[in-house]
C-alpha positions in Angstrom: 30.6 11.9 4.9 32.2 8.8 6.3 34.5 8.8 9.1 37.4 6.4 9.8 36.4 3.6 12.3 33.7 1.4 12.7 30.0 1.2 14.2 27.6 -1.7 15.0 23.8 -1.4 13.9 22.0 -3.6 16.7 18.9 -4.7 15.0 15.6 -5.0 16.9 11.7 -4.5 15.7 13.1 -3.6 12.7 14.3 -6.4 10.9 14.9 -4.8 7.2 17.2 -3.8 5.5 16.2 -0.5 3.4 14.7 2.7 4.4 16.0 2.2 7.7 16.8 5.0 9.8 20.0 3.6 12.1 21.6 1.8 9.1 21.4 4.6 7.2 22.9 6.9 9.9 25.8 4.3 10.3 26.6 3.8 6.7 27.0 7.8 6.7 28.9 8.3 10.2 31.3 5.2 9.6 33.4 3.6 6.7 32.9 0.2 8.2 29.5 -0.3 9.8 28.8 -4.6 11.5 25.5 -5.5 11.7 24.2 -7.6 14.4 20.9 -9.1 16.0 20.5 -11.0 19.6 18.1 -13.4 20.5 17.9 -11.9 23.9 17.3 -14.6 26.4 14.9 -12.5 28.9 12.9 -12.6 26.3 12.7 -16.0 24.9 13.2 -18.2 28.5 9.5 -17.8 29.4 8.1 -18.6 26.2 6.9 -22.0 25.2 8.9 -23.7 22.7 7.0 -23.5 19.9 6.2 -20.1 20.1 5.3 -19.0 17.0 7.0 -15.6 17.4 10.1 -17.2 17.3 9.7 -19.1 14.1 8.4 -15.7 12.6 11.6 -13.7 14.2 14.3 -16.7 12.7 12.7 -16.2 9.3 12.5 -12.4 9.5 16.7 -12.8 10.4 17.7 -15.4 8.2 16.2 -13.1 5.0 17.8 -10.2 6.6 21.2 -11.4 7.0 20.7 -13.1 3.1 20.0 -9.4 2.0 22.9 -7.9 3.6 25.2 -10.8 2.3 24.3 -9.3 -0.9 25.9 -6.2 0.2 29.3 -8.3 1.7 28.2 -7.8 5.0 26.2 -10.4 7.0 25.0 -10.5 10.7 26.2 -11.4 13.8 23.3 -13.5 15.6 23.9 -13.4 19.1 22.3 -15.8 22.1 22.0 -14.2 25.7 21.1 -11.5 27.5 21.0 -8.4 24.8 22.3 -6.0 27.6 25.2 -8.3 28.0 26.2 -9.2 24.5 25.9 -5.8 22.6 28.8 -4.3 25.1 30.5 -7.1 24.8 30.2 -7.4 20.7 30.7 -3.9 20.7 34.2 -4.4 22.1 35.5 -7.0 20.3 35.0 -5.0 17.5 36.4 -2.2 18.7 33.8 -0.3 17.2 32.9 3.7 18.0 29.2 3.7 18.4 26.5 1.4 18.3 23.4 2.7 16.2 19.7 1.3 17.1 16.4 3.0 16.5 14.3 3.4 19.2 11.9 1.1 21.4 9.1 2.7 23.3 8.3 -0.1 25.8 9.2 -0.1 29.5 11.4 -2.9 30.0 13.0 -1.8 26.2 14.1 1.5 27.6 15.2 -0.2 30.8 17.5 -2.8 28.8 18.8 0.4 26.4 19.9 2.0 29.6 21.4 -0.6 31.0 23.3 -1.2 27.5 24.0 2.4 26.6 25.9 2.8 30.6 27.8 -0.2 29.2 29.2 1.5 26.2 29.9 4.5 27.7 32.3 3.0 30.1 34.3 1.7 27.5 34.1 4.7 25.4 31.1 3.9 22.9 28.2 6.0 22.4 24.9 4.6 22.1 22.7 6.6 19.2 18.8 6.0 18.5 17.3 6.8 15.8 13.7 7.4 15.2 12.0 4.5 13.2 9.2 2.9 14.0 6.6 5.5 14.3 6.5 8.8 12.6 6.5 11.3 15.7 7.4 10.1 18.9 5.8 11.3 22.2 7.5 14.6 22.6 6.6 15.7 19.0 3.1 16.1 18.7 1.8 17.7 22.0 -0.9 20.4 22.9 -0.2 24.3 22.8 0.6 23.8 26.0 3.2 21.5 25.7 1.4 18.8 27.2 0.8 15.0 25.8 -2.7 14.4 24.6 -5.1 12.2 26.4 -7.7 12.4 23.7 -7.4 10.8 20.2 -9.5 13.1 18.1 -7.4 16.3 18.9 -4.1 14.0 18.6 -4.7 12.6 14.9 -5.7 16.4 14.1 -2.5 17.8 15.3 -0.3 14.8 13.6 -2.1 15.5 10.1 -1.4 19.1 10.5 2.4 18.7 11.6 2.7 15.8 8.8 5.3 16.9 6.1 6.8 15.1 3.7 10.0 14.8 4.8 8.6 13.1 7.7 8.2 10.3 5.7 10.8 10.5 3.4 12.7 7.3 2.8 15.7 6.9 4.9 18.4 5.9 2.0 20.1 2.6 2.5 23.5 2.6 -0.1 26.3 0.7 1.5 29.8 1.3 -0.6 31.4 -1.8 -1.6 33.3 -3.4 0.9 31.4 -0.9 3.8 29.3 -3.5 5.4 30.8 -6.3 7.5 30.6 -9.6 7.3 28.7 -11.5 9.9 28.7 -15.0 11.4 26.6 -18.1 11.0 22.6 -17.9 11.9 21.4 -20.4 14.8 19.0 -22.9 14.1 15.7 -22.4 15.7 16.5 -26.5 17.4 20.2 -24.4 18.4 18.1 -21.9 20.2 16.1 -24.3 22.2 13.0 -23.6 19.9 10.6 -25.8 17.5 9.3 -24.9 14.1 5.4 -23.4 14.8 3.5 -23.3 11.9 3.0 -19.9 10.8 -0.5 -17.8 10.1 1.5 -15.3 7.3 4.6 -15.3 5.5 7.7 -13.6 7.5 10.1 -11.7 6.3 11.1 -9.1 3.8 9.5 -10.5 1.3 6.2 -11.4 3.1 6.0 -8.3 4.0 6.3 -6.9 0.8 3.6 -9.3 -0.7 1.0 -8.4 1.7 1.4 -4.8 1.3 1.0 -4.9 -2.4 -2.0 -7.4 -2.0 -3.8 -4.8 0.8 -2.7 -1.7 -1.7 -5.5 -2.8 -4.5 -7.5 -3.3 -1.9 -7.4 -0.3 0.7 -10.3 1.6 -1.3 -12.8 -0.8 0.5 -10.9 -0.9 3.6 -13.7 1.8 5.7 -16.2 -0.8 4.6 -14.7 -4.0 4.9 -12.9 -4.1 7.8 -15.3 -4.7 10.7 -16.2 -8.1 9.1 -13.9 -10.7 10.3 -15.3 -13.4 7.3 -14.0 -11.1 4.9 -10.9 -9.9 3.6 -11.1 -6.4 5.0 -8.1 -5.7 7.2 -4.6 -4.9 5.8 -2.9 -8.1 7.5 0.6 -6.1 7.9 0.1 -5.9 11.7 3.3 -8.7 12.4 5.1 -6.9 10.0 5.1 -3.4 11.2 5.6 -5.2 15.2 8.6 -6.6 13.5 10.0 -3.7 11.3 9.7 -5.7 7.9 8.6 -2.4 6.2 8.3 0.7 6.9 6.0 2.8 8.7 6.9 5.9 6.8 6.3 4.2 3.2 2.7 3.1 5.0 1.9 6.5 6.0 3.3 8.3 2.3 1.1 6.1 -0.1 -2.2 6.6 2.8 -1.6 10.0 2.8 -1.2 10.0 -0.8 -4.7 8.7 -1.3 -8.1 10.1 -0.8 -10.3 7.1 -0.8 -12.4 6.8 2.3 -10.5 3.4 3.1 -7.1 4.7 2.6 -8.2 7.5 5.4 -9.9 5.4 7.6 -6.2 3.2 7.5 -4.3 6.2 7.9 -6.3 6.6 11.2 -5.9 3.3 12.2 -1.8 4.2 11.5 -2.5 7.4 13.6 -4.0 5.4 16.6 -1.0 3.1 16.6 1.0 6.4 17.2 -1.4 7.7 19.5 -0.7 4.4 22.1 2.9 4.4 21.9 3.1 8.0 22.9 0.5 7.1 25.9 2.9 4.6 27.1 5.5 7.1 26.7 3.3 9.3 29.0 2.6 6.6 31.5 4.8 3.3 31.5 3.0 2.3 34.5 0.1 2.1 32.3 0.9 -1.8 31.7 -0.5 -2.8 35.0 -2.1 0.4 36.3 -5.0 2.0 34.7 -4.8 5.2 33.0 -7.2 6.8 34.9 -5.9 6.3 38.6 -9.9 6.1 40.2 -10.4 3.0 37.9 -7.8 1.2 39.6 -10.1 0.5 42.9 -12.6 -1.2 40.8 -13.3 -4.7 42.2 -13.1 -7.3 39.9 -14.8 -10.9 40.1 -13.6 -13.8 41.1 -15.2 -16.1 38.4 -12.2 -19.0 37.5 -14.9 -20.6 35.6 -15.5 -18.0 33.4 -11.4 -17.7 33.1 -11.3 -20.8 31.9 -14.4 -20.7 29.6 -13.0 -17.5 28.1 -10.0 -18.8 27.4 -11.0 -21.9 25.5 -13.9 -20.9 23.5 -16.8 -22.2 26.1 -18.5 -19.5 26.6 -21.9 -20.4 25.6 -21.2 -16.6 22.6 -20.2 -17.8 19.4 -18.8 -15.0 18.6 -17.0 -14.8 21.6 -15.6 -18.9 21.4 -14.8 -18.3 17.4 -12.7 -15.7 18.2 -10.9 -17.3 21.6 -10.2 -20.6 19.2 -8.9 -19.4 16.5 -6.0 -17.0 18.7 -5.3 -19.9 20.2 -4.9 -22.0 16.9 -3.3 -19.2 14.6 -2.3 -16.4 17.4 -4.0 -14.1 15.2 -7.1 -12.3 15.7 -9.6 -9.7 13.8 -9.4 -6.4 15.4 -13.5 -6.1 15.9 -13.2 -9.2 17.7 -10.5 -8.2 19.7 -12.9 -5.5 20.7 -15.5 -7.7 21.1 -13.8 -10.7 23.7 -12.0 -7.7 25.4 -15.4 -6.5 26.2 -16.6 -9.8 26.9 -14.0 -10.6 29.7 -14.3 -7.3 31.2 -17.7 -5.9 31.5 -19.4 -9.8 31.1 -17.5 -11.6 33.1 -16.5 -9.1 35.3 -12.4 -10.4 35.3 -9.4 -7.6 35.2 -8.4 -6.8 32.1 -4.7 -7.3 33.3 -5.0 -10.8 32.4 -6.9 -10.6 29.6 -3.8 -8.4 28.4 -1.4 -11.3 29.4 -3.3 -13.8 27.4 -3.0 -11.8 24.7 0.8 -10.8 25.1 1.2 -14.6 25.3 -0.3 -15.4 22.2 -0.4 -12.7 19.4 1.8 -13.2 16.7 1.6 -9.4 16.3 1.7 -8.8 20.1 2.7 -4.9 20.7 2.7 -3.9 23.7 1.5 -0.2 23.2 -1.3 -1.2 21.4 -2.4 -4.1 23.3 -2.6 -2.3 26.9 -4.2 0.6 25.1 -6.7 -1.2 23.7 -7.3 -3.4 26.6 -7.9 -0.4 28.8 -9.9 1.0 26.1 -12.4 -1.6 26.4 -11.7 -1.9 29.7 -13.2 1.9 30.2 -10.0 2.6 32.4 -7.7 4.1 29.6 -7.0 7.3 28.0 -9.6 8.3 25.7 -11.1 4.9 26.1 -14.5 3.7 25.6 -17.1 5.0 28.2 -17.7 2.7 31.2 -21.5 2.7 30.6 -21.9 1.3 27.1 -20.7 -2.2 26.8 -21.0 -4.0 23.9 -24.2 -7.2 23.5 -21.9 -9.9 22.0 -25.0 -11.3 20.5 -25.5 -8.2 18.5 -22.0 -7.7 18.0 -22.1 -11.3 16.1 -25.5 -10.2 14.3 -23.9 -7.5 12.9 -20.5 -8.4 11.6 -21.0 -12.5 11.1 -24.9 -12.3 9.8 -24.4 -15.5 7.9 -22.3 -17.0 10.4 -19.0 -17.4 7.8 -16.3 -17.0 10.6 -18.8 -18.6 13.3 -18.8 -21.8 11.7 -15.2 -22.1 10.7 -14.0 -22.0 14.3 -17.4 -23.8 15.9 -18.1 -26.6 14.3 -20.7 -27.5 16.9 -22.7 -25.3 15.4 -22.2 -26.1 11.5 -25.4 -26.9 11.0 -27.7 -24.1 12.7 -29.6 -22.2 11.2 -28.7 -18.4 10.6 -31.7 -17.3 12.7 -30.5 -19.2 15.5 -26.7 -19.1 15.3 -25.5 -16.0 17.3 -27.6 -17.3 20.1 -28.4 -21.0 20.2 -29.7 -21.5 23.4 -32.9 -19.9 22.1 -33.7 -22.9 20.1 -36.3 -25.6 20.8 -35.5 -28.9 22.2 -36.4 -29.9 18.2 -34.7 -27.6 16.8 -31.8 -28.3 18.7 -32.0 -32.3 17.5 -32.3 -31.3 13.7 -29.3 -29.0 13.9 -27.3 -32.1 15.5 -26.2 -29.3 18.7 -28.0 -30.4 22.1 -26.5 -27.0 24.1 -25.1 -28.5 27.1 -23.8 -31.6 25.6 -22.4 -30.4 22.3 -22.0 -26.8 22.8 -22.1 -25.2 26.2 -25.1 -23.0 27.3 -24.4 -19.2 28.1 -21.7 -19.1 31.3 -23.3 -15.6 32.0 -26.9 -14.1 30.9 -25.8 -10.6 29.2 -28.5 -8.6 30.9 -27.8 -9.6 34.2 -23.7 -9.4 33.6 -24.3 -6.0 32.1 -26.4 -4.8 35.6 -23.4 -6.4 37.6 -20.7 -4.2 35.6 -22.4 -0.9 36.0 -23.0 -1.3 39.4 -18.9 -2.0 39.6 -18.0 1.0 37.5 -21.2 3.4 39.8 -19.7 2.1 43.2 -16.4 4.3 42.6 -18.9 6.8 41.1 -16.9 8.0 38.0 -17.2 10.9 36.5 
């Protein structure tokens, strides 16, 4: 039941306004609850100005602060430093507590601290809720108490502790009159931003639409979903970064299912989890590798390859496909992910450090959980990650999950007009062949920056020299 006074919901990664743990603890706890969201200036200083994440945020706000405006309330839209401005909101509006639901990233629990010692100065309490993953780290741990280092045994004991109330919809009913009203929005020009064309529809209501589109299709998902041509993946990976559904609807209609796809997505669901509790386990996983031996591993210094890796020259079409269209769209198939990650670290022989900060600095969907723990995954030097001796052939890799060359040639159009045989590795063409399919390599596309045989000696002898085990 509803008390007298008043409490702030601080909106984060979880820009929605329906089964949505923290509001729906405020409207319960408070008989006035304000609403608010900051664009938190240690955040958004670095970036470019045409950072697509910020176009996708504005959107995700401006629908947000429409829906609660339905309700008579409305949001406060705050620019500056988040630690700074949520005390100081918090004041003015002389409210009791300040409701949030949790963020699992380092510098997120840093900035919470520092906000919650704020509040409790002047008398506020600080409550998080749980709300963007279905069991945090604490909650799904070994007989022994201990976190899991292993996937297989973690997705195991998360199925078995899954109940339904676990992912029960947290019930949004504001009374009339109980939600606040709010100020004016920023424009993104306000905010010392530009409008960046955007790769999926933000919001609510984009979020919505590509849920029910991926629902008809999740049956094929175990199948499809490797092949980066086709239409495989689910596409709602910027929307659960951004809170613009919920992860406990996702995880209720997967569960409900018992299509190979709709298990092999609740797995994918699972991992998510699975990475934010690592991070839990080990913050200083974001620049140290899991597994402390790894961390003596001597990297190359090849600034060519850096730079061919990062635009697309690599001399792999896969590899250059991929590179160009995250730098285009800032969104990338997962395989591929897998596959370039790969590429950097075992072919190239570069830290997977900054293969993680290109990514973080271009991924509309960039989490940081997943992102390091995939990274180290590939990289071999993560929990439960991929073993250091097997390293993926990017040529094969190609063969298998481009065979026609679909997503190939709509991001290399060099290479438009080879032939299928030749495609996934054109430097083994003839000087004729090269001349009918209008691609001299070396002129029009580069050759190979690295022969995959030799690369693949160079990285086993890195990962043997700190002998492994």
């Amino acid at each position: 039941m509803a008390v007298e006074g008043a409490g702030l919901v601080w909106f984060r990664r979880d820009l929605r306004d329906f089964d949505h743990a923290a509001l729906a603890s405020a409207l319960a706890a408070h008989d006035r609850v304000h609403c608010a969201f900051v664009f938190d200036t240690q955040i958004l200083d670095p970036l470019p100005r045409d950072d697509a994440r910020i176009s996708f945020i504005h959107d995700c706000v401006a629908e947000l602060d429409h829906a609660l405006r339905a309700h008579g309330g409305g949001l406060h839209v705050l620019h500056g430093a988040a630690r700074d401005e949520i005390p100081r909101l918090a004041r003015a509006l002389r409210v009791q507590a300040v409701f949030v639901a949790r963020d699992y990233e380092p510098d997120a629990v840093a900035r919470d601290d520092a906000v919650g010692q704020q509040l409790r100065e002047s008398g506020i309490a600080l409550r998080g809720f749980k709300d963007q993953v279905v069991f945090e780290v604490d909650e799904v741990v070994t007989a022994a108490g201990k976190p899991y280092s292993v996937f297989t045994p973690y997705r195991s004991a998360w199925l078995a502790r899954l109940a339904p109330h676990h992912v029960a919809p947290r019930a949004v009913e504001p009374r009339p009159g109980q939600l606040a009203p709010g100020g004016e929005l920023q424009s993104l020009e306000s905010l010392g931003f530009r409008r960046a064309a955007l790769p999926v529809e933000a919001g609510m209501s984009g979020a919505r639409r590509a849920w029910a589109a991926f629902r008809d299709r999740i049956a094929g998902y175990a199948e499809a979903r490797d092949f980066p041509a086709r239409e495989g993946t689910s596409g709602l990976s910027p929307h659960l970064r951004f809170g613009t559904l919920s992860v406990r609807e996702l995880v209720r209609f997967a569960r409900g299912k018992r299509s190979a796809g709709a298990q092999a997505w609740l797995s994918e669901l699972v991992w998510r989890e699975f990475y934010f509790a690592a991070l839990g386990v080990r913050p200083d996983s974001v620049d140290h590798a899991w597994r402390g031996e790894f961390d003596a591993l001597r990297w190359e210094d090849d600034e060519a390859g850096w730079q061919a890796w990062t635009q697309g020259r690599t001399g792999y079409p896969i590899v250059d496909a991929a590179m160009r269209e995250l730098a285009k769209r800032g969104t990338l198939h997962n395989r591929l992910r897998m596959v370039v990650a790969s590429f950097l670290v075992k072919d190239l022989g570069l830290d997977w450090r900054r293969g993680e900060r290109w990514f973080a600095g271009r991924l509309l969907d960039y989490d940081r959980a997943a992102n390091v723990g995939n990274w180290q995954w590939c990289a071999s030097t993560g929990s439960d990650a991929q073993p250091w001796f097997r390293i993926f052939n990017p040529v094969t890799q190609s063969k298998r999950f481009d065979p026609d060359g679909e997503y190939i040639r709509a991001w290399v159009p060099e290479l438009a007009r080879v032939s299928p045989k030749h495609l996934h590795a054109p430097w083994v063409m003839s000087e004729a062949e090269q001349r009918a399919a209008g691609c001299i390599v070396g002129v029009d596309y580069p050759p190979p920056h690295v022969d995959h045989a030799e690369a693949r000696r160079r990285a086993l002898a890195r990962f043997e020299a700190i002998r492994p085990s």
